[in-house]
C-alpha positions as CSV (number, residue, x, y, z in Angstrom):
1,X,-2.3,-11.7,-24.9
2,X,-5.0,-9.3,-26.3
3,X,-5.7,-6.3,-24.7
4,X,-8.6,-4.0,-25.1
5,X,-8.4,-0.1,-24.8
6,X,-11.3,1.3,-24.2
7,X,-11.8,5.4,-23.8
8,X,-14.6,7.7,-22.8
9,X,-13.5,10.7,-23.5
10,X,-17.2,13.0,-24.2
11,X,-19.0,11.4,-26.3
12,X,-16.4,9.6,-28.3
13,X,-15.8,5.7,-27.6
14,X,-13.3,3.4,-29.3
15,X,-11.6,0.4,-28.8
16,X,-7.7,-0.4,-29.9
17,X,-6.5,-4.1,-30.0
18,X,-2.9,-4.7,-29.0
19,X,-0.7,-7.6,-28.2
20,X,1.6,-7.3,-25.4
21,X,4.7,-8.3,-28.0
22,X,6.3,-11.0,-25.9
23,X,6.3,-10.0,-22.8
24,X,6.6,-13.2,-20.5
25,X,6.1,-12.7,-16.8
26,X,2.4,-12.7,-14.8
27,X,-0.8,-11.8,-16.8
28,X,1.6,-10.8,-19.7
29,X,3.9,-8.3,-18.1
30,X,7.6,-8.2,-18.2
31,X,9.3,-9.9,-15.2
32,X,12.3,-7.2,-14.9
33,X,13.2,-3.5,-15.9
34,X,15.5,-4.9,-18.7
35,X,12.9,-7.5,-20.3
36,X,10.2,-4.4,-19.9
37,X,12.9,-2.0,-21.9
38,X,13.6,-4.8,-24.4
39,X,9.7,-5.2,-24.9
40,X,9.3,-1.7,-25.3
41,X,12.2,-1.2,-27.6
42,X,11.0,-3.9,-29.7
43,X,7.3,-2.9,-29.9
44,X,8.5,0.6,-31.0
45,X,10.7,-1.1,-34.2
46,X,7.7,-3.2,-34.7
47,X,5.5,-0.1,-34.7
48,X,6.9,2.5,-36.5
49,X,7.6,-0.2,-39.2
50,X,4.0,-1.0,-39.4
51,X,3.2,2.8,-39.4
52,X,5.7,3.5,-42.3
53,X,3.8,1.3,-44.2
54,X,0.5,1.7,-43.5
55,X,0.3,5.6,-43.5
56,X,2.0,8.2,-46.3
57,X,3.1,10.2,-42.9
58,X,3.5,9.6,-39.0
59,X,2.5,12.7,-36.6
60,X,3.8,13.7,-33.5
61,X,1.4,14.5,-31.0
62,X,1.8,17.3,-28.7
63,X,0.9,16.7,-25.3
64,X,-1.5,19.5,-25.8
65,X,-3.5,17.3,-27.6
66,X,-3.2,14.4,-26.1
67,X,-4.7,16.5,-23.2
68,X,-7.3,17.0,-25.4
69,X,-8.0,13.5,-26.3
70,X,-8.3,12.6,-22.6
71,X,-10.8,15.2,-21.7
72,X,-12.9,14.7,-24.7
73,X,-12.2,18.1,-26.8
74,X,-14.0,17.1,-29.9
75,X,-11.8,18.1,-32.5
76,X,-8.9,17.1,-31.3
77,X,-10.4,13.7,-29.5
78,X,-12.1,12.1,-33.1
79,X,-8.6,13.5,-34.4
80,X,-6.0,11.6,-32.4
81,X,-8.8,8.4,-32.4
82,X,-8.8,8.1,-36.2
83,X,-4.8,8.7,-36.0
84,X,-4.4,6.0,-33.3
85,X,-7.0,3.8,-35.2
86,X,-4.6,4.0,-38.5
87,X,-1.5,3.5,-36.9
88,X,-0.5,7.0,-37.9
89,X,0.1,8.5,-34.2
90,X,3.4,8.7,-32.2
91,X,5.0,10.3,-29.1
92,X,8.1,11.7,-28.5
93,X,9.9,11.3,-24.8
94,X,9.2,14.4,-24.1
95,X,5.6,14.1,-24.2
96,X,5.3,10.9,-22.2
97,X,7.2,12.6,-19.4
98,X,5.1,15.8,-19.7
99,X,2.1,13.8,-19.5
100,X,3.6,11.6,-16.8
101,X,4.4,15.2,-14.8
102,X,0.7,16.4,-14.8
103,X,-1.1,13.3,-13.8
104,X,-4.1,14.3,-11.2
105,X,-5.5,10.8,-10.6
106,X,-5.5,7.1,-10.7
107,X,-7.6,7.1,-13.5
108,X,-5.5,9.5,-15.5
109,X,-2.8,7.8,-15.2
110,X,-4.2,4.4,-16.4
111,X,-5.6,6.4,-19.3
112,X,-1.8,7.5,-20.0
113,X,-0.4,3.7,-19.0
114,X,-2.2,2.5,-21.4
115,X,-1.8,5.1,-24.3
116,X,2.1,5.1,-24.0
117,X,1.5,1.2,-24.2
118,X,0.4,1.2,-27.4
119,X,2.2,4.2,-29.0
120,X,5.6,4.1,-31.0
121,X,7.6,6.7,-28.7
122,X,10.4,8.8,-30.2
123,X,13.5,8.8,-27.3
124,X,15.1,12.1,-27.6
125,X,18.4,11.1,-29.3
126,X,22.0,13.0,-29.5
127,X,21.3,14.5,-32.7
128,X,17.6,15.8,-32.1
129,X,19.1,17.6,-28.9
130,X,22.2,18.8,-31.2
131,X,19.0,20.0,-33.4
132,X,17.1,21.2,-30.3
133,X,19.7,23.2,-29.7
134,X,20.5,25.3,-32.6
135,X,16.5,26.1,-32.2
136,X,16.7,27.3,-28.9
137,X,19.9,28.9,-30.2
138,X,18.1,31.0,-33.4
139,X,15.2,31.7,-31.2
140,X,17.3,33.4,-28.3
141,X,19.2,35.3,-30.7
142,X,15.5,36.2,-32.0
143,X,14.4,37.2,-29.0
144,X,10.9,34.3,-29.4
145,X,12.0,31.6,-27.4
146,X,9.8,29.2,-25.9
147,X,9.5,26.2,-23.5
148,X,12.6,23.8,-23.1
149,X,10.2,20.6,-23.7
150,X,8.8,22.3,-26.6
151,X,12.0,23.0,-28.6
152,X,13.6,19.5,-27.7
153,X,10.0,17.9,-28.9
154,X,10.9,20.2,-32.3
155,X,14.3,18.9,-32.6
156,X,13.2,15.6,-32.5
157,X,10.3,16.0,-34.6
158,X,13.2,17.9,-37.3
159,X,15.1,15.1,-36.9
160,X,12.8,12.4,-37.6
161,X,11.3,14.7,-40.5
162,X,7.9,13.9,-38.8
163,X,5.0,16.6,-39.0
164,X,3.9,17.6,-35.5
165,X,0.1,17.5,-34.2
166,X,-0.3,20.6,-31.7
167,X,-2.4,23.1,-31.2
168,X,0.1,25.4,-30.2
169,X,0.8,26.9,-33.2
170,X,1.1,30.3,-32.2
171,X,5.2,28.8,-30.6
172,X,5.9,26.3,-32.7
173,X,5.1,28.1,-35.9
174,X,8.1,30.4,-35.2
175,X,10.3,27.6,-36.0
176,X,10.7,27.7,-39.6
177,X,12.3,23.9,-40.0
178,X,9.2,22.4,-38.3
179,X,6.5,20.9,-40.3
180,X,3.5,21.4,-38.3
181,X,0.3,19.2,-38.6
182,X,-3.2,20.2,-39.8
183,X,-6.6,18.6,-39.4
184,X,-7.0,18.1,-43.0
185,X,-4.5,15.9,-43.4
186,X,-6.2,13.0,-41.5
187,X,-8.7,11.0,-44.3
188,X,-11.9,10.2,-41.9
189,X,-12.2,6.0,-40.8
């Protein structure tokens, strides 16, 4: 089955094509909890694969700008559109559930159903919180820490060796294993 994102977010408009990767039950949708984790699971592998190949890198978005992307903030909407567009765009767990914890509408959260859908999602392993943790640790002892879901979404993005899309660089930049994402890394469609 086909599926058809479409997003208005300002004046930008795309449309994504994705398959729902053999999901069985009504209208293409998993009939259980363990065939929908097995579906997702599998769509990830499939994903992240496919990304390998198709782009030199993968980046992370923060959930700062997938905020962004929903309410239509220019640079980073056309940004995370021509990232999703080449395959090139992931999530971490972190960021789903962040994004899941600020929803303010029905609408919102189809916009973030969807998305998630579609997106290869990092889970936040043993060794990126091992990793996570001897951040938090060196920016304690620092005295520059920052948010919990920040440091474990560093730790995984460390991890992984994956450049991270925020616009928070002000925190993140303070840690020094972290490769951070610019805008001109993205070739335009």
């Amino acid at each position: 089955m086909e599926r058809i994102l479409n997003y208005n977010t300002g004046g930008l408009r795309f449309l994504y094509h994705t398959s729902n990767h053999g999901c069985k039950g009504k209208k293409g949708y998993p009939e259980n909890e363990r065939e929908l984790e097995k579906t997702r699971n599998k769509r990830n592998q499939v994903q992240v694969g496919r990304i390998e190949r198709e782009l030199e890198t993968i980046v992370i978005a923060d959930t700062d700008v997938v905020i962004d992307f929903f309410s239509g903030i220019e640079t980073a909407a056309s940004t995370v559109a021509n990232l999703i567009l080449k395959d090139g765009l992931a999530l971490t767990s972190v960021t789903v559930f962040e994004l899941y914890a600020g929803i303010t509408g029905k609408k919102r959260l189809k916009q973030i159903d969807d998305l998630v859908s579609i997106m290869p999602v990092y889970p936040l392993e043993k060794k990126d919180a091992e990793t996570a943790a001897g951040v938090y640790s060196g920016l304690r002892k620092a005295g520059k820490l920052i948010g919990n879901q920040d440091i474990l979404i560093a730790g995984i993005c460390i991890t992984q060796d994956i450049p991270l899309f925020t616009r928070n660089r002000a925190h993140f930049s303070r840690i020094s294993r972290l490769k951070l994402f610019s805008l001109q890394q993205v070739p335009e469609q």
